[in-house]
PyMOL CGO cylinders between C-alpha atoms (Angstrom):
from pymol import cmd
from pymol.cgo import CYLINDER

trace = [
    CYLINDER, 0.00, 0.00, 0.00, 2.80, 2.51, 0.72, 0.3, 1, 1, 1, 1, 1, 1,
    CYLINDER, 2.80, 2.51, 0.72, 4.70, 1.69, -2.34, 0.3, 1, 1, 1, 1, 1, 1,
    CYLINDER, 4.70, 1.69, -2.34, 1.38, 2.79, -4.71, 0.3, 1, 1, 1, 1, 1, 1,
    CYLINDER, 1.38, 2.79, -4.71, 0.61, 5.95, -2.47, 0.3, 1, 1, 1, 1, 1, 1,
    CYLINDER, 0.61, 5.95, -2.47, 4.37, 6.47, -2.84, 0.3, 1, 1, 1, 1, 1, 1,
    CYLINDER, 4.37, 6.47, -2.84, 4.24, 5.70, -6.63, 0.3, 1, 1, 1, 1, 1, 1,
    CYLINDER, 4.24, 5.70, -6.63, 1.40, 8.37, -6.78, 0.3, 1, 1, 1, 1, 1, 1,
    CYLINDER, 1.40, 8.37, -6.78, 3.19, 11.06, -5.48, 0.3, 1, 1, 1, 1, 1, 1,
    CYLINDER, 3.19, 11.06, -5.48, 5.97, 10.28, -7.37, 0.3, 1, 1, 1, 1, 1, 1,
    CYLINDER, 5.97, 10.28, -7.37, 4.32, 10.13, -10.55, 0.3, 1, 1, 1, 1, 1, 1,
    CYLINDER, 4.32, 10.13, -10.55, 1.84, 13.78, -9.76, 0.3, 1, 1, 1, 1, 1, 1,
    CYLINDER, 1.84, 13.78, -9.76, 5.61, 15.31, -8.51, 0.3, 1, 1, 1, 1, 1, 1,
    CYLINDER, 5.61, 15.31, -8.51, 6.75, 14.75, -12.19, 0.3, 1, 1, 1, 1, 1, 1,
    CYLINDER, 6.75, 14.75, -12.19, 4.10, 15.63, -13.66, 0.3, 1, 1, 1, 1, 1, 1,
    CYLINDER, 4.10, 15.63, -13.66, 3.96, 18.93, -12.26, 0.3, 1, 1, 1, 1, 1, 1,
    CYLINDER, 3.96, 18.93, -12.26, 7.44, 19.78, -13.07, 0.3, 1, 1, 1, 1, 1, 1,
    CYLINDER, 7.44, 19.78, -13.07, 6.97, 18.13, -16.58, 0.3, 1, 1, 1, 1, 1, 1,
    CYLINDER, 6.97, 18.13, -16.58, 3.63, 20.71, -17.00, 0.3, 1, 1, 1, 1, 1, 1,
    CYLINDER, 3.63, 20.71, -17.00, 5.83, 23.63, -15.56, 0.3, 1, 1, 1, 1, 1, 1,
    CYLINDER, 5.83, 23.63, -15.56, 8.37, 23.15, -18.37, 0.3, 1, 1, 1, 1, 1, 1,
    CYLINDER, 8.37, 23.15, -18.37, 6.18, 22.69, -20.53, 0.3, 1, 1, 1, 1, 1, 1,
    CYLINDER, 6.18, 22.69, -20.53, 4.47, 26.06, -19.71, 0.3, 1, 1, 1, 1, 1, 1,
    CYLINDER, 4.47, 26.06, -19.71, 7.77, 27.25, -20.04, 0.3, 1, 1, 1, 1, 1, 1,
    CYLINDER, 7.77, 27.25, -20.04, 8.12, 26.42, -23.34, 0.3, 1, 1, 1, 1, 1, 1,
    CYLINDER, 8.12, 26.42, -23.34, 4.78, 27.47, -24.18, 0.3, 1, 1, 1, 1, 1, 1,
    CYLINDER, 4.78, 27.47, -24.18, 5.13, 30.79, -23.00, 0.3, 1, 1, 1, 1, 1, 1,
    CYLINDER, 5.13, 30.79, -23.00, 8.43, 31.32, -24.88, 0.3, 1, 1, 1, 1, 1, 1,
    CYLINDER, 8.43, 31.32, -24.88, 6.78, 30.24, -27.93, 0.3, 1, 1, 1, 1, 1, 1,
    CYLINDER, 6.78, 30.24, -27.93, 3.96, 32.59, -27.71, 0.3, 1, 1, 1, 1, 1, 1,
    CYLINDER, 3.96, 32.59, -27.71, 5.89, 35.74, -26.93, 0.3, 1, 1, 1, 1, 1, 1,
    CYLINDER, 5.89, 35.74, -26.93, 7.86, 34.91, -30.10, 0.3, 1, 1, 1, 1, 1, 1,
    CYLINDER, 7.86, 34.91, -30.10, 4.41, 33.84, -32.09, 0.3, 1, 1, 1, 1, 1, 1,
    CYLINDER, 4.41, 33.84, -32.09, 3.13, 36.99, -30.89, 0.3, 1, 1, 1, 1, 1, 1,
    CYLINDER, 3.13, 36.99, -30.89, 6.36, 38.87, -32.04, 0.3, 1, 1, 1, 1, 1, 1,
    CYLINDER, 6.36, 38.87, -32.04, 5.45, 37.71, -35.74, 0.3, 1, 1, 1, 1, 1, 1,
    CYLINDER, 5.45, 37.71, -35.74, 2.25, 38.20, -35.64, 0.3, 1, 1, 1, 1, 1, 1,
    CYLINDER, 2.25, 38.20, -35.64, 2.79, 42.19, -34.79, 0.3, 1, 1, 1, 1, 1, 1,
    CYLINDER, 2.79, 42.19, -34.79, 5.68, 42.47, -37.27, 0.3, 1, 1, 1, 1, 1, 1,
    CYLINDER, 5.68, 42.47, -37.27, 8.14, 43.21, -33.85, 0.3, 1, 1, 1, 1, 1, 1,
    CYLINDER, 8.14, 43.21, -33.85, 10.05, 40.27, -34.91, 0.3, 1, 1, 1, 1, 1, 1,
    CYLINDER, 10.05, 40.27, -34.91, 11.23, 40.41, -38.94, 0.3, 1, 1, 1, 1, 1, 1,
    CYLINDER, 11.23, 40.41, -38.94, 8.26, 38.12, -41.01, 0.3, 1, 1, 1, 1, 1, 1,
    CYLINDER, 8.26, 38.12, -41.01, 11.59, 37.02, -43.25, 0.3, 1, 1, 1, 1, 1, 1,
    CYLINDER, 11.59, 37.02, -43.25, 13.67, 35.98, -40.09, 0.3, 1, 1, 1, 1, 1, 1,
    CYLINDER, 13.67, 35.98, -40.09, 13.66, 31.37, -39.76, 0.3, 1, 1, 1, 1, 1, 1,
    CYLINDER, 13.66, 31.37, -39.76, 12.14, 32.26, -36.95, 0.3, 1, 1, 1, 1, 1, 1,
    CYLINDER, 12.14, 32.26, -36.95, 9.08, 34.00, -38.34, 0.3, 1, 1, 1, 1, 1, 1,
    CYLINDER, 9.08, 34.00, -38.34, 8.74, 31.60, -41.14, 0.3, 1, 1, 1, 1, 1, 1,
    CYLINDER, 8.74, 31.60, -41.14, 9.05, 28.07, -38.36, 0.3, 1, 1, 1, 1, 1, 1,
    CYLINDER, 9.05, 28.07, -38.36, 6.39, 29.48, -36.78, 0.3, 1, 1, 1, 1, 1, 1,
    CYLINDER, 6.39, 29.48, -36.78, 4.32, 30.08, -39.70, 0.3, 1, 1, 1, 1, 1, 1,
    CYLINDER, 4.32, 30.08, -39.70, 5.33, 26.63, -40.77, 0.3, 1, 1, 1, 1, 1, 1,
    CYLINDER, 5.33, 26.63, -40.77, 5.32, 24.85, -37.77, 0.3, 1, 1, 1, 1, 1, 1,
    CYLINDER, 5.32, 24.85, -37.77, 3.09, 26.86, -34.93, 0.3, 1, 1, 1, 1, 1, 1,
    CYLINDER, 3.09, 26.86, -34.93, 0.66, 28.69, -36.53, 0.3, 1, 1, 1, 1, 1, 1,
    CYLINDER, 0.66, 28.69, -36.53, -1.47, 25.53, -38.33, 0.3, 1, 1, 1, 1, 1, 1,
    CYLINDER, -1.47, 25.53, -38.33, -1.21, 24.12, -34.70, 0.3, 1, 1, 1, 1, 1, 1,
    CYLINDER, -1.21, 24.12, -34.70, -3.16, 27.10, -33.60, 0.3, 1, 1, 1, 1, 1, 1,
    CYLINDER, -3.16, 27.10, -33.60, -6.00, 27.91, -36.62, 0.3, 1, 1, 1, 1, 1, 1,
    CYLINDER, -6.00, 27.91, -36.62, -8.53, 26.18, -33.89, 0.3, 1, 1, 1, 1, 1, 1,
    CYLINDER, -8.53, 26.18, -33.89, -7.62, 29.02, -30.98, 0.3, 1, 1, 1, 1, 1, 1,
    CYLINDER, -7.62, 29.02, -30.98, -7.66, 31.50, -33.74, 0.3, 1, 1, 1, 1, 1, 1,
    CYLINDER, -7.66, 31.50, -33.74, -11.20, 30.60, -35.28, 0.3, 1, 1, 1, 1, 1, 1,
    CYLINDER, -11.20, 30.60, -35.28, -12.67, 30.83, -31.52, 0.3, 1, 1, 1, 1, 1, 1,
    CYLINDER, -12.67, 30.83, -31.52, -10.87, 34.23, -30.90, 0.3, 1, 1, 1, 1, 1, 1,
    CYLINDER, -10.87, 34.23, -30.90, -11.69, 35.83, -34.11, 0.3, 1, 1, 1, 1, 1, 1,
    CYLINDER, -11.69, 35.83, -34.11, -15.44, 34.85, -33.92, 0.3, 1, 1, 1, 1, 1, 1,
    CYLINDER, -15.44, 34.85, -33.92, -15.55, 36.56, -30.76, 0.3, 1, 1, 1, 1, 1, 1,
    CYLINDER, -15.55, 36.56, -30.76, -13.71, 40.12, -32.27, 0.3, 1, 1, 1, 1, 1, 1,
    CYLINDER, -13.71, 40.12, -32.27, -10.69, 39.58, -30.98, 0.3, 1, 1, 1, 1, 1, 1,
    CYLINDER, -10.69, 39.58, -30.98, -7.32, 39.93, -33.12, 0.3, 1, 1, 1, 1, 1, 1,
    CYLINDER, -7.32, 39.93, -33.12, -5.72, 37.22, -34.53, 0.3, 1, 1, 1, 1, 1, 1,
    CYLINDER, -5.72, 37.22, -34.53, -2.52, 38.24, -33.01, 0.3, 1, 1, 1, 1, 1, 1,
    CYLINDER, -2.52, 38.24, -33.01, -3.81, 37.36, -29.69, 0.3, 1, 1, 1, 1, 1, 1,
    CYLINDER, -3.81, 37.36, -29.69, -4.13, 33.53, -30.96, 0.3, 1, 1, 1, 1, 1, 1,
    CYLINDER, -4.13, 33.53, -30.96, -1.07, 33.07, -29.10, 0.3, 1, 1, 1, 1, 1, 1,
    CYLINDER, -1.07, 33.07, -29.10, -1.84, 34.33, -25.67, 0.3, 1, 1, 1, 1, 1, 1,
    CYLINDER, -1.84, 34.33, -25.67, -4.93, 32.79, -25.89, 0.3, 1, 1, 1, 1, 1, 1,
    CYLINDER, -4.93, 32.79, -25.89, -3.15, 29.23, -26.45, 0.3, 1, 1, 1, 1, 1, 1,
    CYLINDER, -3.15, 29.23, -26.45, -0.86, 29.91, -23.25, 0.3, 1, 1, 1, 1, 1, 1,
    CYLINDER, -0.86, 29.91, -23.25, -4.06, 30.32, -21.36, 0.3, 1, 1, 1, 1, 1, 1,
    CYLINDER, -4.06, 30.32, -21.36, -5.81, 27.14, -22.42, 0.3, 1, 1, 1, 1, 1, 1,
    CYLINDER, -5.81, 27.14, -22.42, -2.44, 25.56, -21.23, 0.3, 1, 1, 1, 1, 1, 1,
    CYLINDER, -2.44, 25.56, -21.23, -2.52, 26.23, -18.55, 0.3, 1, 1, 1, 1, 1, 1,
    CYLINDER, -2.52, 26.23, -18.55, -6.37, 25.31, -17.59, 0.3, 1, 1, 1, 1, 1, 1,
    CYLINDER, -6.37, 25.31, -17.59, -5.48, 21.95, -19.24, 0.3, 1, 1, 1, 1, 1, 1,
    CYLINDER, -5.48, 21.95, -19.24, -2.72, 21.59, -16.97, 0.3, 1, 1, 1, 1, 1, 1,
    CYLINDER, -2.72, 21.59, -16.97, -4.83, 22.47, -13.70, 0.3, 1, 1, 1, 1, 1, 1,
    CYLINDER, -4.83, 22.47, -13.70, -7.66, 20.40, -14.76, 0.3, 1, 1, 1, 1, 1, 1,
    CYLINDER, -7.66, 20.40, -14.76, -4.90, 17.81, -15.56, 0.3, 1, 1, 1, 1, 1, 1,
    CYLINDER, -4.90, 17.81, -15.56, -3.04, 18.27, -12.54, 0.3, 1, 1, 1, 1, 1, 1,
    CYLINDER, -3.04, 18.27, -12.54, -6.64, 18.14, -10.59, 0.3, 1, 1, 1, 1, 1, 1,
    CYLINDER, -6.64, 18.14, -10.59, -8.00, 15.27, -12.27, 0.3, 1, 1, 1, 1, 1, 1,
    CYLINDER, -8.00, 15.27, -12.27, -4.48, 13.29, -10.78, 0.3, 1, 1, 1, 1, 1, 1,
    CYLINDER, -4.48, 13.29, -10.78, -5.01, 15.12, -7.28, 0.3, 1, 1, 1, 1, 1, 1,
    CYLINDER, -5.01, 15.12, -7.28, -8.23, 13.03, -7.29, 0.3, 1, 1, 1, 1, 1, 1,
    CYLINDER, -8.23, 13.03, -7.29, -7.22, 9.93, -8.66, 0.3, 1, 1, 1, 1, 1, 1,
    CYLINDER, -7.22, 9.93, -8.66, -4.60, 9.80, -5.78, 0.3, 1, 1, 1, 1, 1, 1,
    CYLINDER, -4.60, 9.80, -5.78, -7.18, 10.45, -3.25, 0.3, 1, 1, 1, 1, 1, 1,
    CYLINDER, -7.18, 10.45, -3.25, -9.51, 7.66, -4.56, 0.3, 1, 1, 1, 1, 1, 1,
    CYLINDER, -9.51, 7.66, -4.56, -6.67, 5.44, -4.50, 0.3, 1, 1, 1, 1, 1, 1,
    CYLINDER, -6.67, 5.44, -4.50, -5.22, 6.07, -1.57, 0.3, 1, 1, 1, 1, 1, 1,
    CYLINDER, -5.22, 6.07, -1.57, -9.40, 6.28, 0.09, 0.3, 1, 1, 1, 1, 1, 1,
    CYLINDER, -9.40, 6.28, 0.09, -9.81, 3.07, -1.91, 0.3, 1, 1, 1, 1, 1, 1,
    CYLINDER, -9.81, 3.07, -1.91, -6.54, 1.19, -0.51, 0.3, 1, 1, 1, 1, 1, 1,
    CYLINDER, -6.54, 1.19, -0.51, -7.30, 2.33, 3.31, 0.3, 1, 1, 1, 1, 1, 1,
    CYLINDER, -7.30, 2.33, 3.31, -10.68, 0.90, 2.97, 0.3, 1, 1, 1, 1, 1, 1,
    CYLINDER, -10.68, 0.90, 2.97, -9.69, -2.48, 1.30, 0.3, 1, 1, 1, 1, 1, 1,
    CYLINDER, -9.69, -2.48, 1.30, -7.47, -2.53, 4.50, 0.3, 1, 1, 1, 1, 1, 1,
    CYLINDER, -7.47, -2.53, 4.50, -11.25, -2.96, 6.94, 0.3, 1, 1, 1, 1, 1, 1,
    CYLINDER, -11.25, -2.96, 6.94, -12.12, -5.60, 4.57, 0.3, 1, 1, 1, 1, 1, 1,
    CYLINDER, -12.12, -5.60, 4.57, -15.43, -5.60, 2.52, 0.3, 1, 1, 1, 1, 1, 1,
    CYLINDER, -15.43, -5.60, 2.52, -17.52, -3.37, 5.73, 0.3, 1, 1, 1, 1, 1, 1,
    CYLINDER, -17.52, -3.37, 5.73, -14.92, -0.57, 4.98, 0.3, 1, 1, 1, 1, 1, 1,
    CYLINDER, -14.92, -0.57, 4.98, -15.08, -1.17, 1.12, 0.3, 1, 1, 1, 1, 1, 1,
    CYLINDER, -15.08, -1.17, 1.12, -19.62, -0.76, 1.44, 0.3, 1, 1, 1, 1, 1, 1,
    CYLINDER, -19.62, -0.76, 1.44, -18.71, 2.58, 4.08, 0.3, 1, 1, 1, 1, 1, 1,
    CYLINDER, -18.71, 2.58, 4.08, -16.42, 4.22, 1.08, 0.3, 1, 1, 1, 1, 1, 1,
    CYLINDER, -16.42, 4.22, 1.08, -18.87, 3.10, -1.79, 0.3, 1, 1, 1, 1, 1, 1,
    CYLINDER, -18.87, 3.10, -1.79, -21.30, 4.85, 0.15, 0.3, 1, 1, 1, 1, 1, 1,
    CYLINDER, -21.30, 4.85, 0.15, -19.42, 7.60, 0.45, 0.3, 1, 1, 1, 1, 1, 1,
    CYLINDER, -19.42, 7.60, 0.45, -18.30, 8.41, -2.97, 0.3, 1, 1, 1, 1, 1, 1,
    CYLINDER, -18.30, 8.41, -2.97, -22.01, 8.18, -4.08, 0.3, 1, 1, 1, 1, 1, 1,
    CYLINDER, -22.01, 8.18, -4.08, -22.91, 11.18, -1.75, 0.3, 1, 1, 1, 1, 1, 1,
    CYLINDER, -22.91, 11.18, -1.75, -19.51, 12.95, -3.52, 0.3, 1, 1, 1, 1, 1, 1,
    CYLINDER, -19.51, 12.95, -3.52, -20.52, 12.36, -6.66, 0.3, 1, 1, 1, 1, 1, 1,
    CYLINDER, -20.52, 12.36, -6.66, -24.48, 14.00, -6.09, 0.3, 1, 1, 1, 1, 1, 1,
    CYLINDER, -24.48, 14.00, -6.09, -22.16, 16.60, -3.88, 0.3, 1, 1, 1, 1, 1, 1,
    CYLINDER, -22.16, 16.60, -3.88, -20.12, 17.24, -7.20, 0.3, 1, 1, 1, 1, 1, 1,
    CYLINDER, -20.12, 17.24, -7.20, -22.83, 17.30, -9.63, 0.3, 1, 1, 1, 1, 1, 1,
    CYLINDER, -22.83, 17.30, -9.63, -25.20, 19.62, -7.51, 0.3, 1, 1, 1, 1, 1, 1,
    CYLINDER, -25.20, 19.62, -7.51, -21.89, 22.03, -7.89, 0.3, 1, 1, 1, 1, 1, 1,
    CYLINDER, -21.89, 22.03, -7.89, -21.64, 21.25, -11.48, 0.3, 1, 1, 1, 1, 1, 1,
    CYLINDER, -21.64, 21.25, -11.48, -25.47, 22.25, -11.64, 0.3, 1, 1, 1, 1, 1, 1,
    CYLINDER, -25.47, 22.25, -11.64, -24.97, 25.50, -9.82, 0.3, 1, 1, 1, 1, 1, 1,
    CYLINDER, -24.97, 25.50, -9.82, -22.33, 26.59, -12.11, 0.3, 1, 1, 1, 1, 1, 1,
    CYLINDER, -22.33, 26.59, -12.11, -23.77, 25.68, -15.37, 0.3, 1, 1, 1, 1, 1, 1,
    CYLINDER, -23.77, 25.68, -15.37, -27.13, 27.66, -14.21, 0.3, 1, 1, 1, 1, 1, 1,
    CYLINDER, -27.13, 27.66, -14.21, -24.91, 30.68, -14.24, 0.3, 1, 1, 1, 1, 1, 1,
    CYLINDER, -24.91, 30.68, -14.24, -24.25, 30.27, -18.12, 0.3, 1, 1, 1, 1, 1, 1,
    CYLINDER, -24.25, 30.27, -18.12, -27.76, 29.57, -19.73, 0.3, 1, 1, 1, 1, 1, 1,
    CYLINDER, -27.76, 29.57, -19.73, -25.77, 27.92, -23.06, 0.3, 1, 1, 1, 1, 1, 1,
    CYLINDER, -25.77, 27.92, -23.06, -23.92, 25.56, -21.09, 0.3, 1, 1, 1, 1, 1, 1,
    CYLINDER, -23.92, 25.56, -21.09, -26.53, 24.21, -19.13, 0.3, 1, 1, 1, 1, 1, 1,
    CYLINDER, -26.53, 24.21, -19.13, -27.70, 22.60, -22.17, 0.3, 1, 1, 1, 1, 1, 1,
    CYLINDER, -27.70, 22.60, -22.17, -24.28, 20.82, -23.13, 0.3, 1, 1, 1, 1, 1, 1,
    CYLINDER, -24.28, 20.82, -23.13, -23.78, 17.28, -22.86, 0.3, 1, 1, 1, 1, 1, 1,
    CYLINDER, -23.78, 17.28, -22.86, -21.05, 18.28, -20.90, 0.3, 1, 1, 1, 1, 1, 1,
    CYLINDER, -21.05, 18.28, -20.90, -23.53, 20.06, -17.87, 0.3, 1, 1, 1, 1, 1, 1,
    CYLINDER, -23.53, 20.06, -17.87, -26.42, 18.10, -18.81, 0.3, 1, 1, 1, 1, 1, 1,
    CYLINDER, -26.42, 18.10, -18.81, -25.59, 15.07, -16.79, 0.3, 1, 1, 1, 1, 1, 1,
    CYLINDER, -25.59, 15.07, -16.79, -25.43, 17.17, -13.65, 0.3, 1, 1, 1, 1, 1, 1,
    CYLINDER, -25.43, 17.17, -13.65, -29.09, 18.22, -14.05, 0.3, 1, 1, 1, 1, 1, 1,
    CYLINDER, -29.09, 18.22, -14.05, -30.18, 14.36, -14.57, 0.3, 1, 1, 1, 1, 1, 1,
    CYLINDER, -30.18, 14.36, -14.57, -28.31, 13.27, -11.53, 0.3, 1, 1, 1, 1, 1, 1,
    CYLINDER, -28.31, 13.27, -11.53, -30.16, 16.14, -9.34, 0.3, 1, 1, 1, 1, 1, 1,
    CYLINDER, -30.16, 16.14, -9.34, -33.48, 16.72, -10.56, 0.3, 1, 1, 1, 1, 1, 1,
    CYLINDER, -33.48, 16.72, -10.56, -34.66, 13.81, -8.26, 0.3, 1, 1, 1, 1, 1, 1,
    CYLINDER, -34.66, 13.81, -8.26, -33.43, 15.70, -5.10, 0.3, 1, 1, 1, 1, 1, 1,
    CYLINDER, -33.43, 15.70, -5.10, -34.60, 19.04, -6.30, 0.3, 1, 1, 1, 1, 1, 1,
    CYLINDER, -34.60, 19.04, -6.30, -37.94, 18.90, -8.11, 0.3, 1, 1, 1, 1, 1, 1,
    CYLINDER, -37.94, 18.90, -8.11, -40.46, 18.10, -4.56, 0.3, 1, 1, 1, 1, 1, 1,
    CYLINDER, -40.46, 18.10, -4.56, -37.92, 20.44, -2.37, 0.3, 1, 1, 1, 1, 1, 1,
    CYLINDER, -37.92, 20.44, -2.37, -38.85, 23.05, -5.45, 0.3, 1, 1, 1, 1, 1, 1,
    CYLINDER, -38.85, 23.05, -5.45, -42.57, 22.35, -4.65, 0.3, 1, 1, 1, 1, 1, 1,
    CYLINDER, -42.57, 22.35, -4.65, -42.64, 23.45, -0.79, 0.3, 1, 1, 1, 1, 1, 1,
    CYLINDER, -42.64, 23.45, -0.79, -39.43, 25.94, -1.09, 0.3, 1, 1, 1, 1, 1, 1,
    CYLINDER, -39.43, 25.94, -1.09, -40.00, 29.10, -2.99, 0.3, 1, 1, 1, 1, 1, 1,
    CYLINDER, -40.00, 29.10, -2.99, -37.55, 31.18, -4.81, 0.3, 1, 1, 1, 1, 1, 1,
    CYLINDER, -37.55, 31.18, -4.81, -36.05, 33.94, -2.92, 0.3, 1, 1, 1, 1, 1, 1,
    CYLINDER, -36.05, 33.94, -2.92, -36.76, 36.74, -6.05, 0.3, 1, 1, 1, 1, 1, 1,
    CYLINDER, -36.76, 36.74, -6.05, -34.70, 35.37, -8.74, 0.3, 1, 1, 1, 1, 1, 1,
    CYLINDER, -34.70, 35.37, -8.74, -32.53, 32.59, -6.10, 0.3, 1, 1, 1, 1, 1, 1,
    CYLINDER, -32.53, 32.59, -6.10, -33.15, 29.16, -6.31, 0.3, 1, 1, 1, 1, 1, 1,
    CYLINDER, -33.15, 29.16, -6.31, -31.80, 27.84, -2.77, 0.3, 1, 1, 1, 1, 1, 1,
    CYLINDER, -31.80, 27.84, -2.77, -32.87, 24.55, -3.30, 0.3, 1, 1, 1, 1, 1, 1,
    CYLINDER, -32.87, 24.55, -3.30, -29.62, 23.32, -4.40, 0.3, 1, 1, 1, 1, 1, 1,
    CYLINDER, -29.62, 23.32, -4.40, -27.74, 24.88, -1.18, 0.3, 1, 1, 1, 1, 1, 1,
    CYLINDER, -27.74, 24.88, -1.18, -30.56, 23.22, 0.56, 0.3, 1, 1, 1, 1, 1, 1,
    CYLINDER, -30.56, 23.22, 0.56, -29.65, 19.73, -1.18, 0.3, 1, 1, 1, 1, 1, 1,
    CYLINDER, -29.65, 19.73, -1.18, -25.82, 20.32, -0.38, 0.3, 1, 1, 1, 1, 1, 1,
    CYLINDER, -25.82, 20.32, -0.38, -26.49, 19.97, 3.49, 0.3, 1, 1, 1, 1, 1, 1,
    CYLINDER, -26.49, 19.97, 3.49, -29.27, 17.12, 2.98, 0.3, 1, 1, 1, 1, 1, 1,
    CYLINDER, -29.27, 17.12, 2.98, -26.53, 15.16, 1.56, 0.3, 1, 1, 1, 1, 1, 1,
    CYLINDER, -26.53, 15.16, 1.56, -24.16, 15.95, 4.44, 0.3, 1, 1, 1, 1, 1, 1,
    CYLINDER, -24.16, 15.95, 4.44, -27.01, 15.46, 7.37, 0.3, 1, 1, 1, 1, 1, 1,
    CYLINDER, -27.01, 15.46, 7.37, -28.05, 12.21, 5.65, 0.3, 1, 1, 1, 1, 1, 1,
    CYLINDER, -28.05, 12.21, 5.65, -23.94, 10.65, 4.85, 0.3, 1, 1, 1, 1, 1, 1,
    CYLINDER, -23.94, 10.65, 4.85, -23.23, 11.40, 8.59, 0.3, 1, 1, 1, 1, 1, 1,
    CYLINDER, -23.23, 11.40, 8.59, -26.75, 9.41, 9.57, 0.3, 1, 1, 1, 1, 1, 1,
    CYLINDER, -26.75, 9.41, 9.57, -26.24, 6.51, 7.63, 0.3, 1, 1, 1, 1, 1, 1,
    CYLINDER, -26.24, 6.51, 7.63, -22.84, 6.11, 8.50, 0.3, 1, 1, 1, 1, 1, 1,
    CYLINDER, -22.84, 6.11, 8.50, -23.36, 6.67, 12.20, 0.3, 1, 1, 1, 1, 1, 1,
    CYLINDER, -23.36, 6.67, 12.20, -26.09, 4.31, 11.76, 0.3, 1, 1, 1, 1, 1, 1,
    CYLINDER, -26.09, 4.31, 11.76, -24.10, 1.43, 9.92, 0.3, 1, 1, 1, 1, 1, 1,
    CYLINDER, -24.10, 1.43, 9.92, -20.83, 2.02, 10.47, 0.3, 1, 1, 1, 1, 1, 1,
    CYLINDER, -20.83, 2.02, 10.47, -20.72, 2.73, 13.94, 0.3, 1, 1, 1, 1, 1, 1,
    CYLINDER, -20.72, 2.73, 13.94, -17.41, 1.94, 14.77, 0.3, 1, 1, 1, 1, 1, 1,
    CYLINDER, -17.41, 1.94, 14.77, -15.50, 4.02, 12.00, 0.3, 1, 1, 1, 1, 1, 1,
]
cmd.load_cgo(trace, "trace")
């Protein structure tokens, strides 16, 4: 068991320092992206014309997005160093919580298959904790809510939500009945698992 959880950090410690250079790297190459774009760096230079070669087909996606939206094309770059780095914090998050299955998953496989039902239990209340937040914040951008990517979160809740919606009203324009939700989920976790699980 030590030798995974030690494996884990190993692995998220290079990670991190492989995504640092990386944004390193990134960074360099969109200052001197940008640098051609606005002429500050000579369009005949190799440099200029790798980039063009090399970069800037790499990019025509970014650029697409940021011109539809009026903004220059000689932002593309910028823009690219920015979706970078949220790849590499979603990235970097997406390990953080791998690790802390793992290492939830291994501690409970340790109180044989009582401490195996106690975290099963518990990772279903994360996961309607998670999606009520996904809810929330998709509600705040009326476009997203309808992605498949936000949809999910609304099929996973509505159950919990539509009879609180019946005897709660809305404060003005303030649903509360996800807040509401959030500490149901926590009041009824700490129940059942004083209830079963007594003794952890």
């Amino acid at each position: 068991m030590d030798q995974a959880l030690a494996g884990l950090s190993a692995f998220a410690a290079g990670l991190r320092t492989a995504l640092l250079f990386g944004g390193i790297a990134v960074a360099l190459v969109a200052t001197a992206d940008w640098a051609a774009r606005t002429r500050r760096l000579s369009p005949f230079s190799g440099v200029a014309r790798f980039l063009r070669a090399q970069v800037d087909p790499r990019l025509t996606g970014i650029e697409r997005q940021v011109t539809r939206v009026g903004g220059h094309a000689s932002a593309t770059p910028w823009w690219a160093l920015v979706v970078y780095v949220i790849l590499a914090a979603v990235l970097l998050a997406a390990v953080d919580v791998v690790s802390s299955l793992v290492r939830e998953a291994l501690g409970a496989s340790s109180l044989g298959s009582l401490g195996i039902f106690a975290l099963a239990l518990h990772w279903v209340f994360r996961f309607f904790t998670f999606a009520l937040l996904v809810r929330v914040i998709a509600s705040w951008f009326p476009r997203a809510a309808h992605s498949p990517w936000m949809r999910w979160s609304f099929t996973a809740t509505e159950w919990m939500l539509r009879p609180m919606r019946r005897v709660i009203p809305m404060i003005g324009m303030l649903d509360i009945t996800p807040i509401l939700a959030y500490f149901a989920l926590q009041i009824a976790e700490g129940l059942l698992t004083r209830v079963f699980f007594p003794s952890m």
